[in-house]
MIDO-933799 format. One line per 4 residues: number of its first residue (from 1); their letters; for each residue x negated, y negated, z of C-alpha. Coordinates in steps of 0.2 Angstrom, whole numbers, plus 2048, in hexadecimal, padded with zeros to 3 digits. Layout:
MIDO-933799
NUM = a = X,Y,Z  ...
This chain:
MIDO-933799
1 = xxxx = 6AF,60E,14B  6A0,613,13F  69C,620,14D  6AB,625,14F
5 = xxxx = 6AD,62A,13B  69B,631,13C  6A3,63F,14A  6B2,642,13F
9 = xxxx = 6A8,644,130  69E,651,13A  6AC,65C,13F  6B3,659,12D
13 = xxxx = 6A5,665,125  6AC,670,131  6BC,671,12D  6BA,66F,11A
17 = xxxx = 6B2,680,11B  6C1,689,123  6CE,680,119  6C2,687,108
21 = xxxx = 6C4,698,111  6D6,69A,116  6DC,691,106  6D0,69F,0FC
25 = xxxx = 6D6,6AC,103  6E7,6B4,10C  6E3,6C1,113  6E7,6C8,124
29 = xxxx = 6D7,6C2,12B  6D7,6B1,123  6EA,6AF,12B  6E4,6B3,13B
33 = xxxx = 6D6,6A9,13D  6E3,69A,135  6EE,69C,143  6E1,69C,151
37 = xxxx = 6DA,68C,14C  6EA,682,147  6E9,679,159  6D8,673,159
41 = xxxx = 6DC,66D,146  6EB,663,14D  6E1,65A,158  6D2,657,14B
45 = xxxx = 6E1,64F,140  6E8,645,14C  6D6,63F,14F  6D4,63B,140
49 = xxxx = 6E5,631,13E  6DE,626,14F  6CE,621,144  6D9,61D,135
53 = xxxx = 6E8,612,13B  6DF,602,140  6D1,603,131  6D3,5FF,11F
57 = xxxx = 6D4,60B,111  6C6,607,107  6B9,606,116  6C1,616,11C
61 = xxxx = 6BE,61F,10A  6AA,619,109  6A6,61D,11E  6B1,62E,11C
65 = xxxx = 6B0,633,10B  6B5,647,10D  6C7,640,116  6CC,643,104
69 = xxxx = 6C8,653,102  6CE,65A,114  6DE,653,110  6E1,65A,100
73 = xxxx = 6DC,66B,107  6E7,669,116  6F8,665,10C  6F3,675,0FF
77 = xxxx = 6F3,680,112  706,683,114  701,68B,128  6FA,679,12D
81 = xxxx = 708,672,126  716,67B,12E  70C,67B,13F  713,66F,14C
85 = xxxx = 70F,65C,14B  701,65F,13B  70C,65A,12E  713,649,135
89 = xxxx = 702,649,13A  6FA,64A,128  706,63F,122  702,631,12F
93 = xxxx = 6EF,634,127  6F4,632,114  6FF,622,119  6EF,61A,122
97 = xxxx = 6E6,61B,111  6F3,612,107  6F0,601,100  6FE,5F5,103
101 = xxxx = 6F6,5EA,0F5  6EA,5F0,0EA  6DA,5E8,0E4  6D4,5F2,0D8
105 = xxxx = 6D5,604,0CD  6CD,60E,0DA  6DA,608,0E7  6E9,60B,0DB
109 = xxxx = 6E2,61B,0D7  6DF,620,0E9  6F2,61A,0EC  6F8,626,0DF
113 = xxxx = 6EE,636,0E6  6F5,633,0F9  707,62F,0EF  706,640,0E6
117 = xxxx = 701,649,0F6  70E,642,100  71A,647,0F3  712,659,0F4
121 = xxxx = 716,65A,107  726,651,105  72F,659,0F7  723,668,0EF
125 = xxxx = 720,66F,104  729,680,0FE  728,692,0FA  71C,694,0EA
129 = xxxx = 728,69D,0DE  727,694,0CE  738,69F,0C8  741,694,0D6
133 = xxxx = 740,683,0CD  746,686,0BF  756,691,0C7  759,686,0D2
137 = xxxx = 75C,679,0C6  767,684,0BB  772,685,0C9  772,671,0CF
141 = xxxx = 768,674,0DF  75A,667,0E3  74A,66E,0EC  74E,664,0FD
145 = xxxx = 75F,66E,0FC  759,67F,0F6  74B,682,101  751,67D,113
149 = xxxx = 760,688,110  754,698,107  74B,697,118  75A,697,122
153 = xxxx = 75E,6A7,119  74D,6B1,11A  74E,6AC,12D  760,6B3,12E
157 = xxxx = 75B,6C4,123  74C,6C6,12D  755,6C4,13E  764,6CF,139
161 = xxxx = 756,6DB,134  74D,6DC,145  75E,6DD,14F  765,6EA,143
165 = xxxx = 752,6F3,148  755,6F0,159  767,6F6,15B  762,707,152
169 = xxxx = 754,70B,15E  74D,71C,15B  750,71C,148  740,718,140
173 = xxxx = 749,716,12E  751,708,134  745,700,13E  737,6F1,137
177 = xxxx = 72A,6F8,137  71A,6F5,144  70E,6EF,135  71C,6E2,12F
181 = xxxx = 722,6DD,13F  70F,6D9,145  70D,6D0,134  71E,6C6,136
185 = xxxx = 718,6BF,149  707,6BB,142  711,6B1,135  71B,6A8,141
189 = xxxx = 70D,6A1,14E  70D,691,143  722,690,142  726,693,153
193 = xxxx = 729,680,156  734,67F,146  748,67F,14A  74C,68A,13B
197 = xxxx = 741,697,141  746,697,152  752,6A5,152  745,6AF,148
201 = xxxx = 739,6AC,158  747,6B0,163  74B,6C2,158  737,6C6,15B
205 = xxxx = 737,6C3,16E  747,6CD,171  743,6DB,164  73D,6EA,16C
209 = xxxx = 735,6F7,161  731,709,165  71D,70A,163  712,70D,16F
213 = xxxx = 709,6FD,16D  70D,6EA,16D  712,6E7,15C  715,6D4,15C
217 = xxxx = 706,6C8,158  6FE,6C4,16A  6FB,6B2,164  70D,6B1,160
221 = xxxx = 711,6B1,175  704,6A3,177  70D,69A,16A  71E,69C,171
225 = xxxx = 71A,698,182  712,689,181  71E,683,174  72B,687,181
229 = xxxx = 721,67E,192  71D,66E,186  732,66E,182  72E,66E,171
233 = xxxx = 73B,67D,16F  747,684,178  74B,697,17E  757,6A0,185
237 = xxxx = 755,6A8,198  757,6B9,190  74A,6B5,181  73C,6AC,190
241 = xxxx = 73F,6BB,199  738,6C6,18C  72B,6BA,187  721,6BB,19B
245 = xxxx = 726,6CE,19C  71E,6D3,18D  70F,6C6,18F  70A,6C3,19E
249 = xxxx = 6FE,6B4,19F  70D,6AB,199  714,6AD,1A8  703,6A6,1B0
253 = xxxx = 704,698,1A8  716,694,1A9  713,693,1BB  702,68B,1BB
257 = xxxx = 70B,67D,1AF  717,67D,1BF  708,67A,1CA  6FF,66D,1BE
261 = xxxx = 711,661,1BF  710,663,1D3  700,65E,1D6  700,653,1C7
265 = xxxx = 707,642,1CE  70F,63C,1E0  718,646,1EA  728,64C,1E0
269 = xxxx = 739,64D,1EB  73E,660,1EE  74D,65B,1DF  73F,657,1D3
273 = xxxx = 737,668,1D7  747,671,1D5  748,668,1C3  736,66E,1BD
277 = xxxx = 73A,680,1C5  74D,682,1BC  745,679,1AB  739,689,1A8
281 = xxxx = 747,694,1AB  73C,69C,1BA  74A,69F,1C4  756,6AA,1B8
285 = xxxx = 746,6B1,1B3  741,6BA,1C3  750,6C1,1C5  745,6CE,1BD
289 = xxxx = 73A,6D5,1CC  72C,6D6,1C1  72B,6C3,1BD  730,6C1,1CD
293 = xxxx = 721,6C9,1D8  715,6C0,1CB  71B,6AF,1CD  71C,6B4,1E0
297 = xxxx = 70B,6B9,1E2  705,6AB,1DA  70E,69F,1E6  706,6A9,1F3
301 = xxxx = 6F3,6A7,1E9  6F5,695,1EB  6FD,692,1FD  6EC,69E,202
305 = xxxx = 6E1,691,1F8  6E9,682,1FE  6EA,686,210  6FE,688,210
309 = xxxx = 700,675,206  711,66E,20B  713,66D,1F8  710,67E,1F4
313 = xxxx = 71C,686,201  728,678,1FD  726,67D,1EA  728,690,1F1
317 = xxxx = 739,68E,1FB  740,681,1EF  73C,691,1E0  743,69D,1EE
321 = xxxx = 752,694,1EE  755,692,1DD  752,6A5,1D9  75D,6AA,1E5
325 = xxxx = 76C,69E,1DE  767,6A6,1CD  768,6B8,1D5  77A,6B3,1DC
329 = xxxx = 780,6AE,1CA  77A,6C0,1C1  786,6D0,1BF  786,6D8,1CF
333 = xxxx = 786,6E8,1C5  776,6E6,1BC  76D,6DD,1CB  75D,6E5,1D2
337 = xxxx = 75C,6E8,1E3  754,6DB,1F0  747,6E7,1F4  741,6E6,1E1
341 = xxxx = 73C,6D5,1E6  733,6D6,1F6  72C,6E9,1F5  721,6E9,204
345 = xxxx = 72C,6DF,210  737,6E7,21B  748,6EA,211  755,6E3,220
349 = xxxx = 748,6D4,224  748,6CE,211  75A,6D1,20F  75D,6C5,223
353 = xxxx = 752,6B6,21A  75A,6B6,20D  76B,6B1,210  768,69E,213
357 = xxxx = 76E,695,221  77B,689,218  783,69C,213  786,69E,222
361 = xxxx = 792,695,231  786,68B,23E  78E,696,24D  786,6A5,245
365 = xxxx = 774,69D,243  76E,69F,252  773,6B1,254  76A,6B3,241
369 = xxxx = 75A,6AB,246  759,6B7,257  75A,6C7,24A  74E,6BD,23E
373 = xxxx = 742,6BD,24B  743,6CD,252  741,6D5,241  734,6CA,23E
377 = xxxx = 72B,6CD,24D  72D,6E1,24C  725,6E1,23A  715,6D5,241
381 = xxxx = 712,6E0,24F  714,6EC,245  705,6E9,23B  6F4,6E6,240
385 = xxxx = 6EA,6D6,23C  6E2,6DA,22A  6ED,6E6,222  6F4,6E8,214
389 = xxxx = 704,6DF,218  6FF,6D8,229  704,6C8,231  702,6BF,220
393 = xxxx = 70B,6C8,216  71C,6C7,224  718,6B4,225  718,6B1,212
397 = xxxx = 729,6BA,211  730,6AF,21F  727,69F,215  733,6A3,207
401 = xxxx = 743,69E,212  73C,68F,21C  74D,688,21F  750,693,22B
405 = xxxx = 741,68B,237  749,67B,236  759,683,23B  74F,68B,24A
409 = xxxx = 748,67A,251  758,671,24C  760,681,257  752,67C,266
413 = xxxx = 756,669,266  767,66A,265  76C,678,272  76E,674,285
417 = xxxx = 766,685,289  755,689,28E  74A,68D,27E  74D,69E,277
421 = xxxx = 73C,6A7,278  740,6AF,266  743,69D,25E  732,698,266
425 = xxxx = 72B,6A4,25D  731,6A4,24D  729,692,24D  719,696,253
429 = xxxx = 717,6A5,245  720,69B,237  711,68E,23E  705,699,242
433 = xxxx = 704,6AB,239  6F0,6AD,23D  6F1,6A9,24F  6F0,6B6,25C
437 = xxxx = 6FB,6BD,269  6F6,6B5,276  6F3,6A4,26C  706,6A4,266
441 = xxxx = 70C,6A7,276  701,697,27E  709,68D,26D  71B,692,274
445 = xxxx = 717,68D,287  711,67C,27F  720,67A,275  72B,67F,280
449 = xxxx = 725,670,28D  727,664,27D  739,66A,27A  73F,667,28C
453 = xxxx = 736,655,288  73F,650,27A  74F,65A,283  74D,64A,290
457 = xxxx = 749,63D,284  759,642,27B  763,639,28C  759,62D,28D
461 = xxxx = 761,619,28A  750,612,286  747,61E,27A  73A,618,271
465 = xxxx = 72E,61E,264  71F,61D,270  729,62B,27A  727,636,26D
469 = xxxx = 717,630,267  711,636,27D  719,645,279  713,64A,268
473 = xxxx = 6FF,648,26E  6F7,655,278  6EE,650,289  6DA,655,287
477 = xxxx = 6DF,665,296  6EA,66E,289  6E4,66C,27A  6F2,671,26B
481 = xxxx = 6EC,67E,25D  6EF,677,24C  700,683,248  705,67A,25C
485 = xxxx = 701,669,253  70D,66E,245  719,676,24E  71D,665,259
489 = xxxx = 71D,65C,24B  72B,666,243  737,662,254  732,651,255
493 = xxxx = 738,64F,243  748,657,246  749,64F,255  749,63D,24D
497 = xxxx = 756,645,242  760,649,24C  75F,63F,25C  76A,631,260
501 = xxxx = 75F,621,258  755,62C,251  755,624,241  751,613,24A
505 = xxxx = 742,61B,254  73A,625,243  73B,612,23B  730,60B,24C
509 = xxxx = 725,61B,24B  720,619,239  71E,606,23C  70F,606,24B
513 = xxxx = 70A,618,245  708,616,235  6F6,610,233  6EF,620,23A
517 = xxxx = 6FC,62C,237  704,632,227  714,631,22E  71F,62A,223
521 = xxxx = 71A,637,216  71F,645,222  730,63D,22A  733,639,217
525 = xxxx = 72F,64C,211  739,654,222  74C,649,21C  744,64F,209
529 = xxxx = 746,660,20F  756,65F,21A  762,656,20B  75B,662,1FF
533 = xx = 761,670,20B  771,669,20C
């Protein structure tokens, strides 16, 4: 412990010679260089209040002697106090030095200094107009009525301000101007997480001046947005909208806080995705093409780095999904056009995928899936391997609909006909967008010969799961390219699905495969998948 006060007494002199500063002095700079350190001085609080809450008061004054100035400093600092967590935070501190049962004079007079400080951040936290008092009293207004409801009312005067600004565009009479309305957001970085000034936050994001420049306080997007990913407030679509348009590497992060939940614990039910993905409002969001392409190409960064992750393109479709529902629910009149959304992708392709399988009636699948992959194939012959646009770029715009290469091998199994060459090769591409030619057309031969397998196995009285198991390996004279592996995979899975016993064999499958195969996880994520769907 004597350590640990030796470190906080370090990083006290620190901070005692920015609290001298900003308390000094209020001017823009001093404001500024307040706000970009209020985090970092949080955390040294809350540091402090760790060291404090299991030691005793008089040990804590003689092994950390400056606590006492650094707090009395800290509750003068009306920004600290209004920032976040620091003022429950500094009151925590102030209660750890109290003496239940004073010994002696020191300790009574070190109970009466933390009493009158809590009575400062308590009761005296206000606006510093000495005229108030006395006014309010005349009138029969406590403090802890008057000044909640005076903030209320600057909040409400300023917002009806911006908006009157806003709704009279070009006339600069009228308008805030830039100066103020930069010195207003620098103001509110340290308020953003305070529900009196949330509409006041809300008026800033939405306002929309005429200069040239960005007139708001770039901090004050920072502030915004991770108030709004840590739910510490909540925002409007329209107002989150505004927030990522006009600051980009909010947007990144939104999405990269997305990521960090995915990969942050077990794997998370397709339900459980949907959740994260509709609780950042990212769905209503992109209905705006230009969030919409960043957040896409950022889903198409990190399926390139992980290799096509199942949980990456799972993430994708469900997001997909989710957008589209949104899309569905805006005014047709004031919706963008799909093509906004997928620029580079062949309108009519874009336009097929994107009516989901469940929109349509089964009888018409089949017949959707034949165009599907006729457009699809035209566009990848279409383009040679490496360019802009090529093979990767038709696959990734196919990733986004997956459902509809389920529906193809639930189409193979199911039908009594021989396989259709254009549903073999939607599978072999949705498996295998890399592979060649002439390497796609061996994985559809090697498919095909699975498919008449499992097409047997399906009239069979004694099927077992070591009958799929034979027909799921590949015999060392045909070896099977690894989108082949997948590809198989996928029509087993349906097959267990959907076969008669089906059920019963996946349950003896996962039993004596188990310990060398991760099967359960995959029959487990395939039904995942198929329920969401429907």
């Amino acid at each position: 412990m004597a350590q640990g006060y030796g470190d906080l007494a370090s990083d006290c002199q620190f901070w005692l010679q920015k609290l001298s500063g900003w308390n000094q002095a209020c001017t823009l700079e001093t404001q500024q260089d307040t706000c970009l350190h209020l985090p970092r001085f949080q955390e040294f609080l809350r540091q402090i209040y760790e060291a404090l809450k299991e030691a005793d008061p008089t040990v804590i004054m003689e092994r950390f002697p400056t606590i006492r100035q650094l707090l009395a400093k800290t509750c003068q600092n009306p920004f600290i106090l209004a920032y976040d967590e620091s003022q429950k935070i500094v009151i925590w501190c102030l209660c750890c030095l109290i003496n239940k049962e004073p010994q002696s004079s020191a300790e009574t007079r070190l109970n009466s200094w933390v009493r009158g400080l809590l009575l400062h951040i308590l009761s005296a936290f206000r606006f510093d107009v000495k005229e108030v008092g006395p006014f309010t009293q005349c009138l029969g207004y406590e403090p802890v009525d008057y000044y909640p409801g005076l903030l209320k009312n600057m909040v409400a005067s300023l917002v009806s301000e911006l908006r009157e600004g806003h709704l009279n565009g070009w006339n600069t009479q009228r308008r805030m101007a830039p100066e103020r309305l930069m010195s207003l957001s620098r103001i509110c970085v340290p308020l953003v997480t305070l529900p009196d000034c949330q509409p006041l936050v809300e008026a800033l994001l939405t306002y929309h001046g005429q200069a040239p420049q960005e007139v708001l306080w770039p901090e004050l997007f920072d502030a915004i947005n991770e108030a709004f990913l840590l739910k510490k407030i909540s925002l409007p679509v329209a107002a989150v909208t505004i927030l990522w348009l006009q600051h980009l590497p909010s947007l990144e992060r939104a999405v990269l806080h997305l990521f960090e939940k995915l990969v942050s614990s077990e794997r998370h039910r397709l339900r459980e995705i949907e959740c994260f993905i509709k609780d950042l409002s990212l769905p209503q969001a992109a209905c705006h093409p230009a969030v919409f392409r960043i957040v896409d190409e950022m889903f198409r960064c990190a399926l390139l780095e992980t290799d096509g992750a199942p949980e990456v393109l799972a993430a994708l479709q469900v997001f997909t999904r989710c957008f589209l529902e949104a899309r569905d629910k805006e005014n047709k009149q004031l919706r963008f056009a799909f093509k906004a959304y997928f620029p580079h992708a062949p309108a009519s392709l874009a336009t097929v995928l994107s009516q989901l399988p469940e929109g349509l009636p089964q009888g018409r699948w089949f017949q959707r899936l034949q165009l599907i992959s006729q457009q699809l194939r035209e566009a990848v012959d279409g383009q040679p391997q490496g360019s802009h646009g090529g093979p990767l770029q038709s696959w990734f715009l196919l990733a986004h609909f997956g459902g509809w290469a389920d529906v193809a091998a639930e189409q193979l199994l199911r039908s009594d006909m021989d396989p259709p060459a254009a549903l073999l090769w939607l599978l072999a591409f949705y498996h295998g967008p890399q592979e060649g030619a002439q390497q796609r057309a061996r994985t559809m031969v090697q498919a095909e010969a699975v498919l008449r397998g499992l097409r047997e196995l399906s009239g069979s009285a004694r099927l077992s799961a070591r009958d799929l198991q034979a027909l799921g390996e590949s015999s060392p004279g045909d070896p099977r390219s690894p989108a082949c592996t997948q590809l198989i995979r996928q029509l087993l899975l349906n097959f267990l699905l959907w076969a008669p016993r089906g059920r019963t064999i996946a349950r003896e499958a996962m039993a004596f495969l188990a310990p060398t195969h991760d099967v359960t996880r995959e029959v487990i994520g395939f039904l995942d998948q198929t329920l969401y769907r429907w």
